[in-house]
C-alpha positions in Angstrom: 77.4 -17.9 -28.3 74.6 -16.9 -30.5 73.7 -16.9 -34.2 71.7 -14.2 -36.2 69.4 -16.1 -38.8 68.8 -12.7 -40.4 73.0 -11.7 -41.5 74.5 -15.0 -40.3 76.6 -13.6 -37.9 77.9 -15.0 -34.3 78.0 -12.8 -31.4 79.1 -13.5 -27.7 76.5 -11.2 -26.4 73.5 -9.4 -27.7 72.7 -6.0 -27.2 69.7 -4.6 -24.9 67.4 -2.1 -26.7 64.9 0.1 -24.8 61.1 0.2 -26.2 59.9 3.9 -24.9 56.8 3.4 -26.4 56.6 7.4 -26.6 56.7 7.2 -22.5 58.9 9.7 -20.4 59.1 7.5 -17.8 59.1 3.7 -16.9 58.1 0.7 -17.8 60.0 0.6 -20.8 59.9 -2.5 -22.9 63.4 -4.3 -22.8 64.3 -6.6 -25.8 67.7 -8.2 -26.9 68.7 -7.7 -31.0 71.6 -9.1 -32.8 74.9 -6.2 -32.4 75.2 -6.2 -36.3 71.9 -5.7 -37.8 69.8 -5.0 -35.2 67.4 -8.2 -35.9 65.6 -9.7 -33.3 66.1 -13.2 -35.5 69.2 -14.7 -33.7 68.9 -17.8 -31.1 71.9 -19.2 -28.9 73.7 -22.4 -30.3 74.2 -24.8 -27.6 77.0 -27.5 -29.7 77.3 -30.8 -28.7 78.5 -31.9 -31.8 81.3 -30.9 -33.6 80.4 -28.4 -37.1 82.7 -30.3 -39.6 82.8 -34.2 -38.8 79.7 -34.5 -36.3 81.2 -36.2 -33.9 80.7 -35.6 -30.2 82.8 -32.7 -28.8 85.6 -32.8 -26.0 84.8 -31.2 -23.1 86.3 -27.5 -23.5 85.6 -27.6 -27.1 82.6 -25.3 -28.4 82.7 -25.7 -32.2 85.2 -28.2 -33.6 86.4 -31.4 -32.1 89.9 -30.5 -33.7 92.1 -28.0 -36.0 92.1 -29.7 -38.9 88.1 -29.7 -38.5 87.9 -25.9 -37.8 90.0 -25.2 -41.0 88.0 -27.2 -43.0 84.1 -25.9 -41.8 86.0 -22.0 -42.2 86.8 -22.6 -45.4 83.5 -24.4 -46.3 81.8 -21.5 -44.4 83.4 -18.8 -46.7 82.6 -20.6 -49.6 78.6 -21.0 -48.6 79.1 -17.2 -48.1 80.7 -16.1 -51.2 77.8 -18.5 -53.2 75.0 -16.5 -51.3 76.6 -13.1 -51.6 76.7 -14.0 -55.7 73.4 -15.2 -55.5 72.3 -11.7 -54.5 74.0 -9.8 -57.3 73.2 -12.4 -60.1 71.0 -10.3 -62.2 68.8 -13.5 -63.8 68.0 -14.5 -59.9 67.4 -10.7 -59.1 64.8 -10.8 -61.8 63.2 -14.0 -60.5 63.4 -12.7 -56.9 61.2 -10.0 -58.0 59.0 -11.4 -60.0 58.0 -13.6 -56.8 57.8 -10.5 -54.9 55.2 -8.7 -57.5 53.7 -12.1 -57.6 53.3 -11.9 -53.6 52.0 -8.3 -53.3 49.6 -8.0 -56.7 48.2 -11.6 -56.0 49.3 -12.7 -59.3 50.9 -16.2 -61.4 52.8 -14.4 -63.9 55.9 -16.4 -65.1 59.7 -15.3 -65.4 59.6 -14.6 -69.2 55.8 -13.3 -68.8 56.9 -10.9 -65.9 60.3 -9.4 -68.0 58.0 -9.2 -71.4 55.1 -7.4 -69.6 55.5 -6.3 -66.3 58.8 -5.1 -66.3 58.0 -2.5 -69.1 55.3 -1.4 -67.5 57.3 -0.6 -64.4 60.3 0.9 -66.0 57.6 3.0 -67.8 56.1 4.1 -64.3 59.2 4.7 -63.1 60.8 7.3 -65.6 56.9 9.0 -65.8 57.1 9.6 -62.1 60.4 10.8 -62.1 60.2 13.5 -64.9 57.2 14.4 -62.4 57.3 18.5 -61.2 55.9 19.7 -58.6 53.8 22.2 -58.4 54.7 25.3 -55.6 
């Protein structure tokens, strides 16, 4: 069994991908990615304890040492996703998430509130200029 860190996924099996490398012919580069999003980011769990409870698994037993311990680390599991998946859309940590990002590419300290009272403008700004933009044939 293995597990994408990129879309938290399991998979049985990972798929072979073919690097050409613009060739028409051999040697082509072969490399394994996760079926789902095509990351190379995945690793294969080997479990020896169970997910839930933490203690040691029965022989046979992959994940969970028993039913009620399954149920219980599914249903935690789909509440840890639902958190992240509203953690993406949540428009205060969308600004914040971008504001580290500008921070990270223009080599810059601005702040949350410093980012959305000056930044931001200016980008919004950018963005409807370059849009209205005509080219010229």
């Amino acid at each position: 069994m293995y597990y994408c860190k990129n879309c938290g996924n399991d998979f049985e099996e990972p798929e072979k991908t073919y690097e050409t490398h613009n060739l028409s012919d051999t040697p082509f580069e072969l490399y394994y990615v996760c079926p789902h999003c095509k990351s190379g980011n995945f690793y294969e769990k080997s479990s020896t304890h169970c997910r839930c409870c933490g203690s040691r698994l029965p022989k046979g037993a992959t994940e969970y040492c028993c039913d009620s311990c399954r149920i219980k680390g599914e249903k935690l599991w789909r509440r840890e996703l639902k958190r992240r998946k509203d953690e993406m859309v949540n428009p205060l940590k969308m600004i914040v998430r971008e504001c580290s990002i500008y921070n990270q590419t223009h080599n810059t300290d601005y702040s949350y509130g410093q980012y959305v009272a000056i930044i931001k403008p200016k980008l919004l700004k950018e963005a409807k200029k370059c849009a209205k933009k005509k080219k010229n044939i």
